[in-house]
C-alpha positions in Angstrom: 96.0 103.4 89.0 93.1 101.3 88.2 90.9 103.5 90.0 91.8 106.6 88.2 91.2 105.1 85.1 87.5 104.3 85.8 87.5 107.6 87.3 88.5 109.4 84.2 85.8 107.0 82.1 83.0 108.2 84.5 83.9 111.6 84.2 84.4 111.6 80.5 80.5 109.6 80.2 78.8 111.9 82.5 80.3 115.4 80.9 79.5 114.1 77.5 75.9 113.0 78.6 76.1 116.5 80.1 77.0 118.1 76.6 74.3 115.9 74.7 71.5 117.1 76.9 72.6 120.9 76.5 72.3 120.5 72.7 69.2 118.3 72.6 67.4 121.2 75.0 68.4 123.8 72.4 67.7 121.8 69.9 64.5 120.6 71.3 65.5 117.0 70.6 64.0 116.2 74.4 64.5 112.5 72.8 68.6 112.7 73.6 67.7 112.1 77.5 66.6 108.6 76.8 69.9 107.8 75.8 70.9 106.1 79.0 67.9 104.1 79.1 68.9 103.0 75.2 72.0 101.9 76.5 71.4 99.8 79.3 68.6 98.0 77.4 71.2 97.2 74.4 73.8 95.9 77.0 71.3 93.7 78.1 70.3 92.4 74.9 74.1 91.3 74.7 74.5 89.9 77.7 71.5 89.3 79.3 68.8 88.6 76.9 66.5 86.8 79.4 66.4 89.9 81.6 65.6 91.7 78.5 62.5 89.7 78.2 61.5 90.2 81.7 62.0 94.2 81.2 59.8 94.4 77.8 57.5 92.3 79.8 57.0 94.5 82.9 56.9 98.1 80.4 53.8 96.2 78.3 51.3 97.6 80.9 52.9 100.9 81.1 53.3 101.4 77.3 51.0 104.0 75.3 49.8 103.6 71.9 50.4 106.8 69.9 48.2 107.3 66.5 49.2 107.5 63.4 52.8 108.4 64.0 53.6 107.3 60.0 51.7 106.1 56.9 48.4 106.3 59.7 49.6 103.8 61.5 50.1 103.8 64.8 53.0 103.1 67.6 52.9 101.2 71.3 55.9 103.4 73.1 58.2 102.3 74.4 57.6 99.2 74.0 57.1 98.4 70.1 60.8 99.6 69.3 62.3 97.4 71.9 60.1 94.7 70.6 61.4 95.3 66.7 64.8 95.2 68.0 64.8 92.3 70.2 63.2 90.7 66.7 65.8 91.7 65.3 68.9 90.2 67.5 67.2 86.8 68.0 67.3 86.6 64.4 70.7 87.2 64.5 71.8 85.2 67.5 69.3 82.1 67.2 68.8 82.3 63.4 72.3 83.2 61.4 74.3 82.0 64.5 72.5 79.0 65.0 72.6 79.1 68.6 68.8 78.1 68.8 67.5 75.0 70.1 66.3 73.9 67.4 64.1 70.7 69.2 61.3 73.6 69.7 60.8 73.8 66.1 59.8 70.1 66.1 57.0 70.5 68.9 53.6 70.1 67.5 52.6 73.5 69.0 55.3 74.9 67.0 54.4 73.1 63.8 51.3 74.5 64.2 52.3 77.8 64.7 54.2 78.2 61.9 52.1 76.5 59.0 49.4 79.5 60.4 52.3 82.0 59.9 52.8 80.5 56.7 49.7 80.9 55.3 49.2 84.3 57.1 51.9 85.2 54.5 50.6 83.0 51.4 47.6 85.0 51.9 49.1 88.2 52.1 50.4 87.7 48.5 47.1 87.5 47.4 45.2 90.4 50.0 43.5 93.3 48.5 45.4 95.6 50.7 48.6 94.3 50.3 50.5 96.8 52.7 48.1 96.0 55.3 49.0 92.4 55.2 52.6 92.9 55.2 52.3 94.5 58.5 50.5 92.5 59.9 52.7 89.3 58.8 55.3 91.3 60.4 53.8 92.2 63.2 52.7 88.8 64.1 56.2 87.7 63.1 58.0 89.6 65.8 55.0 88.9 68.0 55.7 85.2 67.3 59.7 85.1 67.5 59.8 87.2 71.2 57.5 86.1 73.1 56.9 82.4 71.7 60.1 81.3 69.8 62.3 83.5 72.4 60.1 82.6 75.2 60.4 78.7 75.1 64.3 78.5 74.9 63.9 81.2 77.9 61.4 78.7 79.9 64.2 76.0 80.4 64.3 77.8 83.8 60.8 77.3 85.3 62.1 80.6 87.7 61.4 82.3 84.0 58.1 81.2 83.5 57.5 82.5 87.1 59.9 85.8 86.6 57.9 86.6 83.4 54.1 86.3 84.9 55.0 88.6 87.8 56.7 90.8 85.6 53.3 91.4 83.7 51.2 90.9 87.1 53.0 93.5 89.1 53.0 96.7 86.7 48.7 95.4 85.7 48.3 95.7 89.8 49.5 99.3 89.5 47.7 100.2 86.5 44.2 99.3 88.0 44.9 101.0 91.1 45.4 103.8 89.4 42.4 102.9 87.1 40.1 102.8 90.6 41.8 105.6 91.9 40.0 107.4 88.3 37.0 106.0 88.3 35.8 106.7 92.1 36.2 110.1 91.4 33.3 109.3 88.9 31.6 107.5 91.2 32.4 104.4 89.5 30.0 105.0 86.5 29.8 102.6 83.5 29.8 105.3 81.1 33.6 106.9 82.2 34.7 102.9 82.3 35.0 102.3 78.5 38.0 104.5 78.8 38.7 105.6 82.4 42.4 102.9 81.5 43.9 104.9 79.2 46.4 105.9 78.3 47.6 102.3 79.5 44.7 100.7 77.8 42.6 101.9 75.1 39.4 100.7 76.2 37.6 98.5 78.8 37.7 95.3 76.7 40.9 95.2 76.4 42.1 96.1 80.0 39.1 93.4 81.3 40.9 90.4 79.2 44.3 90.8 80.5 43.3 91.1 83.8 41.5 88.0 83.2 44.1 86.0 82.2 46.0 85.9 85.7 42.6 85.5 87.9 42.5 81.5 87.3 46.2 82.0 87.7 46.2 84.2 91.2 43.6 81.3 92.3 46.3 78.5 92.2 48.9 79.9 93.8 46.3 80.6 96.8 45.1 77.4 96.9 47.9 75.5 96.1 50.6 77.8 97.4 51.7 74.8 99.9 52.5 72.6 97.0 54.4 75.0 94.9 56.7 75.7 97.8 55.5 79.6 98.0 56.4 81.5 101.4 53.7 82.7 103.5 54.6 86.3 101.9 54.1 85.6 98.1 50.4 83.2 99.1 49.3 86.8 101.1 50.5 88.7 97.5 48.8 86.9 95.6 45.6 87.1 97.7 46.0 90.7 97.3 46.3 90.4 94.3 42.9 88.2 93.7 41.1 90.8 95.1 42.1 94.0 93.6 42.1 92.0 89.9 38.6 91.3 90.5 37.4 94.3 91.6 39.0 95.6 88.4 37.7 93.1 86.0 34.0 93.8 87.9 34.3 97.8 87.5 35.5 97.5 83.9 31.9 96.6 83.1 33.0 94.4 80.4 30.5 91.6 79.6 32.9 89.4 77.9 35.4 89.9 80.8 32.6 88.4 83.3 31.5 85.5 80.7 35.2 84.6 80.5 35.1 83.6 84.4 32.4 81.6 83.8 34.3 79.3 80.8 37.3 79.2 83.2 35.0 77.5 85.6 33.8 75.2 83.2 37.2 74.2 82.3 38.1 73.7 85.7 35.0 71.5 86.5 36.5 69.6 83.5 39.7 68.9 85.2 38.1 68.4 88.3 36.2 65.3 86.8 39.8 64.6 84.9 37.9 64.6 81.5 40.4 63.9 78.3 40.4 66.5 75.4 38.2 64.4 73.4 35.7 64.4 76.2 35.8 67.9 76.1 35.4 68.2 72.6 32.4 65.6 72.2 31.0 68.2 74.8 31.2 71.1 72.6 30.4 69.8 69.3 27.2 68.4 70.9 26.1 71.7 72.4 27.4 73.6 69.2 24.8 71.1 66.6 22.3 71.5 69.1 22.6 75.7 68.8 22.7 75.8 65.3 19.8 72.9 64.8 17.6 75.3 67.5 18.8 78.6 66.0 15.6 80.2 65.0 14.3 79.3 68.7 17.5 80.5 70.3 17.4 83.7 68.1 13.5 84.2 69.1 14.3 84.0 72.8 17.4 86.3 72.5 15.1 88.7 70.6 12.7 89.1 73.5 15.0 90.2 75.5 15.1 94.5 75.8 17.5 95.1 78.2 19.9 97.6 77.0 23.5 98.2 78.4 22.8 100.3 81.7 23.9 101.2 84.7 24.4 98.4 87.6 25.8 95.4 87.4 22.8 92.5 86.8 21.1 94.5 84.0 24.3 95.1 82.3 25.1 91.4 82.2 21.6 90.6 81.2 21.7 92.9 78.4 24.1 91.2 76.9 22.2 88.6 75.3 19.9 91.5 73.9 20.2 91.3 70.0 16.9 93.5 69.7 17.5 96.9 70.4 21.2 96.1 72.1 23.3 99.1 69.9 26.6 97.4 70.8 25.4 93.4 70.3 23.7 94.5 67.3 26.6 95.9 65.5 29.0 93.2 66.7 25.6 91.5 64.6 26.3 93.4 61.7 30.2 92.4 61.8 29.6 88.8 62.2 27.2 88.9 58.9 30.1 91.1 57.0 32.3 88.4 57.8 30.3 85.6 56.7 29.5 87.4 53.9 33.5 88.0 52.8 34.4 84.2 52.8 31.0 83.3 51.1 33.2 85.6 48.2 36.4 84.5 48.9 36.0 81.0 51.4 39.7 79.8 50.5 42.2 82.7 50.4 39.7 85.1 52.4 40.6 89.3 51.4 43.8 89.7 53.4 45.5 89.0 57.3 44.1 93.0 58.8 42.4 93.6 55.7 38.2 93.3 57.3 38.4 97.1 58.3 39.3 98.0 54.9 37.3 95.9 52.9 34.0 94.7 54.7 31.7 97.9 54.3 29.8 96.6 51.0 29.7 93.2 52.8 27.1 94.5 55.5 24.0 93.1 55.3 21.0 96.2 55.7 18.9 93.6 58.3 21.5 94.3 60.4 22.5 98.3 59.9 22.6 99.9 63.3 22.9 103.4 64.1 26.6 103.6 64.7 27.4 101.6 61.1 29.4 103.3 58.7 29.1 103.0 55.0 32.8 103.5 54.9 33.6 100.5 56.8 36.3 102.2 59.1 35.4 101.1 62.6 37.5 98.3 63.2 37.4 94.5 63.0 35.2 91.2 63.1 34.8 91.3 67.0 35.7 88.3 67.1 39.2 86.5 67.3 37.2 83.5 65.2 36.2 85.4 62.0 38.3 87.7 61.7 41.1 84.9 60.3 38.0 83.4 58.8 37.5 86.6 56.7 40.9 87.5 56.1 43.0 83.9 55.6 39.5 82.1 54.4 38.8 78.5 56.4 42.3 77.4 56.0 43.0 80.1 58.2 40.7 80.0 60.7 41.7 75.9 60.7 45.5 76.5 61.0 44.8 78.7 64.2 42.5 76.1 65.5 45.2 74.0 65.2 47.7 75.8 67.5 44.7 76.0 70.2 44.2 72.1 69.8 47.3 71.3 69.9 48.2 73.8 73.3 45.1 72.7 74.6 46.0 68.8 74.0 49.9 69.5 75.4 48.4 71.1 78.4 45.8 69.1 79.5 48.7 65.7 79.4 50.7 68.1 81.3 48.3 68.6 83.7 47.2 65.2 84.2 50.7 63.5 83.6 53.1 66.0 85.5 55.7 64.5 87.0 55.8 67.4 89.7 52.9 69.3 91.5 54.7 72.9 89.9 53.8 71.5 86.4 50.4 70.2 87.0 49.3 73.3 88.9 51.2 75.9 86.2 49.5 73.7 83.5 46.2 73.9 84.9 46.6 77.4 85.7 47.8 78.4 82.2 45.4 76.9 80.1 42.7 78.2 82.3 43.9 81.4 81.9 44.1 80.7 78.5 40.2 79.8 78.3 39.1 83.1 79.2 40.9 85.1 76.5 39.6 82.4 74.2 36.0 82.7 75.2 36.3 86.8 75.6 37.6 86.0 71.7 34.0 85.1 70.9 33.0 88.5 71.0 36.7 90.7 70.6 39.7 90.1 69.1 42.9 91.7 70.8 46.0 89.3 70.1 47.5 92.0 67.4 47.8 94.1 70.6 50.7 94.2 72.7 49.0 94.0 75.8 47.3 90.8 75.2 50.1 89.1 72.2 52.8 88.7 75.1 50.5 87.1 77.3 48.4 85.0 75.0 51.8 83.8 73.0 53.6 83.7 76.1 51.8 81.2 78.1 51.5 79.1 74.8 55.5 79.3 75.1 55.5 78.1 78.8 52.8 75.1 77.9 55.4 74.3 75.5 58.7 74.7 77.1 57.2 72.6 80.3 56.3 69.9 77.7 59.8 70.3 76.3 62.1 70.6 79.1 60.7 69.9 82.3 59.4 66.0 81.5 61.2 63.4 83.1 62.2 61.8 79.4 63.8 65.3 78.7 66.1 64.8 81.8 66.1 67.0 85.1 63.9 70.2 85.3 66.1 73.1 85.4 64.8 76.1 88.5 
């Protein structure tokens, strides 16, 4: 009896699904096929909102960004909808449930966040291009809640922290393969890299940094595979792995991807010689007064040098110290002086959170027009993941997200030297050194309003933090 029962439910689904499809093809509403796919993603979100994550995780890669779909703004499918509504049921379950753990809002990682989201929004109440703002407060917002405030309460299990890097890892691998694949049939030319990625990734830059990310990662779990209890299988994975992500960070001729290796190593050198934040920081400051005190000498040097962007690999990466005739390094140049130029006018509230592409054309200064400047001022941002909240949010916001890398960076590096197990020293070390390349590639983009690079760059600040949170030995016995 019981059986007939399901029987008549499957039959009475599969017709109607049946029925729906006939009327959607006459109809040309193609979108009524998805329907399955709807449903088994909103049963997960009520039952198994972990594996949700891991799901929205493993589409990122796969997901293409369609232009101006409303209003000229543009949409990452599928994933941005699934995104918006798992937004959406953690504020619900978490929020007006209160079924949150509400210790994570007490980490200083998480104070730190939020005082930047808070002045994100203060300052959007104030931009010139109020609309703009609001989006982007929102889209940082739901950024922020899945993949950090989601993320942490997720990372109790450290089997999620692992779950969640593979999840991105795997469909990358796939992606650059089929990226090669492309590109050898252009006999791996720079020119066809800048876009050979999409439609998985809009441009080299962007593809480059998230590979980055897992390369320090990948290393770890080669060379340390004994210790974290990986079988013989996952170690040979991951050496796969190592070598097809650097062949794809090396053929995405992206000068910022390559630099970012070299600050990984840096970093790593650092923890080699177990140097303390502070150490680190003395470090910096010294070598950043000593640039700015030698500037005109620096900027003499730089402006000998004439190597443009070109084909092969050593006189690409030697152009890219070339601020003389340099198209590209000029007109990041010209974006750098816009921005400096907007908080000289506005150093406290800046013009608005994504409000430099519509506001920082009269802000160019003429020493620095190149060729592919616009009067209009409608190519894009700062280039750089430093000034752009500089221009935007003024110096409190460029402080308030220095803040959240301090304090990451300060959590990690006591995680890494204070661990209580091998799996938390090694993840530390491996996620803030993944960390360090976006960070440095930041000098000269700025991709963490993306997709692609938000769930990895606010994920593994979510893992730093859950390991801090749960897996300590005063916060009682890790949970795998």
């Amino acid at each position: 009896m019981q059986n007939q029962e399901k029987n008549k439910w499957f039959w009475a689904i599969g017709i109607t699904f049946i029925l729906l499809n006939s009327i959607g093809i006459a109809l040309e509403w193609y979108w009524i096929a998805a329907l399955p796919a709807f449903a088994f993603l909103a049963l997960l979100a009520l039952l198994k909102l972990d594996h949700l994550l891991i799901v929205l995780v493993f589409l990122v890669p796969f997901s293409i960004n369609i232009e101006d779909v409303v209003l000229g703004m543009g949409l990452s499918l599928p994933v941005e909808p699934m995104i918006i509504g798992v937004f959406l049921l953690v504020i619900y379950k978490f929020i007006i449930d209160g079924q949150y753990d509400y210790r994570v809002l007490k980490h200083p990682i998480t104070i730190a966040i939020l005082v930047n989201l808070a002045w994100i929004f203060f300052t959007s109440i104030s931009s010139q291009e109020k609309v703009v703002s609001l989006k982007f407060f929102l889209s940082r917002s739901w950024f922020l809640l899945v993949f950090y405030f989601l993320g942490v309460v997720l990372f109790k299990r450290f089997s999620q922290i692992k779950a969640y890097l593979w999840a991105y890892m795997i469909p990358l691998a796939i992606v650059i393969v089929i990226t090669l694949i492309k590109h050898s049939a252009d006999n791996f030319s720079q020119i066809s890299s800048f876009e050979i990625m999409s439609p998985f990734y809009i441009a080299h830059g962007i593809y480059a940094a998230a590979i980055a990310f897992f390369i320090p990662l990948l290393l770890m779990f080669i060379l340390f595979g004994y210790k974290l209890k990986f079988n013989f299988l996952t170690v040979l994975i991951s050496i796969g792995l190592l070598v097809l992500f650097t062949v794809g960070l090396i053929f995405s001729y992206t000068r910022a991807g390559w630099i970012s290796l070299v600050a990984a190593a840096i970093l790593g050198i650092a923890f080699m010689l177990r140097l303390r934040l502070w150490h680190m920081l003395v470090v910096l400051g010294v070598v950043a007064i000593m640039a700015v005190v030698n500037f005109d000498d620096i900027f003499y040097q730089l402006y000998q040098n004439k190597q443009n962007s070109a084909e092969g690999f050593e006189k690409h990466l030697e152009s890219v110290s070339n601020v003389r005739n340099d198209v590209s390094n000029l007109e990041r140049v010209n974006r750098w002086m816009a921005a400096v130029n907007m908080v000289k006018e506005r150093p406290i509230l800046g013009f608005g959170p994504g409000a430099y592409s519509f506001t920082y054309a009269p802000y160019q200064d003429p020493e620095f027009v190149t060729p592919i400047t616009t009067a209009f001022g409608d190519q894009g941002h700062a280039h750089s993941e430093y000034l752009n909240p500089l221009s935007e949010s003024g110096w409190i916001g460029l402080f308030t997200f220095l803040a959240i890398i301090f304090t990451t960076f300060k959590t990690g590096i006591k995680l890494f030297y204070e661990g209580r197990t091998p799996m938390i020293r090694i993840f530390s070390a491996g996620l803030l050194l993944g960390l360090i390349t976006y960070l440095a590639h930041g000098l000269l983009n700025a991709y963490s309003e993306q997709d692609k690079i938000a769930v990895l760059f606010w994920g593994f600040i979510a893992m730093i933090t859950a390991m801090d949170l749960y897996h300590q030995p005063e916060n009682g016995e890790e949970i795998d």
